[in-house]
N, C-alpha and C positions, 0 to 999 in steps of 0.2 A: 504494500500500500504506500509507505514511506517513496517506494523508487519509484512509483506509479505518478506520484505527484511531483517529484521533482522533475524526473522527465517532461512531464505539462508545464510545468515552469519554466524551464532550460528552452522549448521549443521555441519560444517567442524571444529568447534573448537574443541580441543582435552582436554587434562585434567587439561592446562593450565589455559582455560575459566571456569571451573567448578564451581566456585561461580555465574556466568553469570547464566552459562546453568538455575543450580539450580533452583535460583532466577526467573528468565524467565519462568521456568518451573511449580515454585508455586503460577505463578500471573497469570498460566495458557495461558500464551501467547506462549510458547512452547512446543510441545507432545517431547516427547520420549519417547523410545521404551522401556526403564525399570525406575524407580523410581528412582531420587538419591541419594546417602548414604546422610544420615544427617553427619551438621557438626559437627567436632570433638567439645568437651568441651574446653574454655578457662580458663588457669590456671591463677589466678590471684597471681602478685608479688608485692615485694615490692621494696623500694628504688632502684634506680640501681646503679650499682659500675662501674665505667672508671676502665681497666687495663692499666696499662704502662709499657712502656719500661724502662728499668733502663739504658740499656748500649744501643750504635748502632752499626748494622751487619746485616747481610743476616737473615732475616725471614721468617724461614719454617714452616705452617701451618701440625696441625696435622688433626685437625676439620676442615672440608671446609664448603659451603655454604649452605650445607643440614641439617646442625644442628642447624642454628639458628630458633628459636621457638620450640627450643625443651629442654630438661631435660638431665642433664649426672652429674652424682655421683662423688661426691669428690676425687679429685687426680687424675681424667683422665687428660692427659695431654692434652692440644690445643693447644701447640707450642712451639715450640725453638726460641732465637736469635744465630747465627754462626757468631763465629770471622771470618770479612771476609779474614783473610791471613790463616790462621789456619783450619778454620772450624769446632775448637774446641766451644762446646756448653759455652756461656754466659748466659742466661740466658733460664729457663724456664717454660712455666705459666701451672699450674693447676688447674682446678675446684675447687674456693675457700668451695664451702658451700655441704652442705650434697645432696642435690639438686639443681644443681646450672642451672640456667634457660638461654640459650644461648640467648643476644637481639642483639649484633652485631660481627662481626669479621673481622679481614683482610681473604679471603679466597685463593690467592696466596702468591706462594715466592716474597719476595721483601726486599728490603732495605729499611731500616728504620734510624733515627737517634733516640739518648734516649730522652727520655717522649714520643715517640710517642705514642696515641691514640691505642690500640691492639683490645683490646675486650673490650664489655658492658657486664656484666652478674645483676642476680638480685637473690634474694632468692626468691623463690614461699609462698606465704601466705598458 
């Protein structure tokens, strides 16, 4: 009864669930209709680095929320700070390392004060 119903549940999920499905699906508790992609490789990193703010203003994201766990090459930009009377650019951050591994970010505009918290990043091993 228990697998009856999660099955029913599981059906409807979309690619959200997909570690679920998966998993469900190689403990054989769930059919579906095509096999699922294996999962990606994890890139192992090392230490992680906190960015900060130096100054405070309007924070515009360049990178939003779809690039954390991912890789982007040195000097891409992931953000500005804006003087907020001006709008002229104060401060702004870029991929410190030759591969620089995205672990956290602010992903909207916001105000900030300085030292705020911006981004995690980490070099990949």
């Amino acid at each position: 009864m228990v697998c009856q119903r999660i099955r029913q549940a599981l059906r409807g999920v979309g690619t959200g669930g997909c570690r679920s499905r998966c998993a469900l699906h190689n403990l054989e508790v769930l059919a579906l209709d095509t096999s699922p992609s294996p999962a990606e490789k994890a890139v192992d990193v090392g230490a992680t680095e906190a960015i900060r703010a130096k100054v405070g203003g309007i924070f515009v994201p360049t990178l939003r929320e779809d690039t954390v766990g991912t890789i982007v090459p040195m000097g891409t930009e992931m953000g500005k700070i804006l003087d907020l009377h001006t709008l002229g650019e104060l401060q702004v951050f870029t991929a410190p390392y030759e591969h620089t591994a995205m672990m956290l970010l602010r992903p909207q505009i916001c105000t900030v004060e300085g030292s705020a918290l911006m981004y995690v990043t980490a070099k990949p091993e």
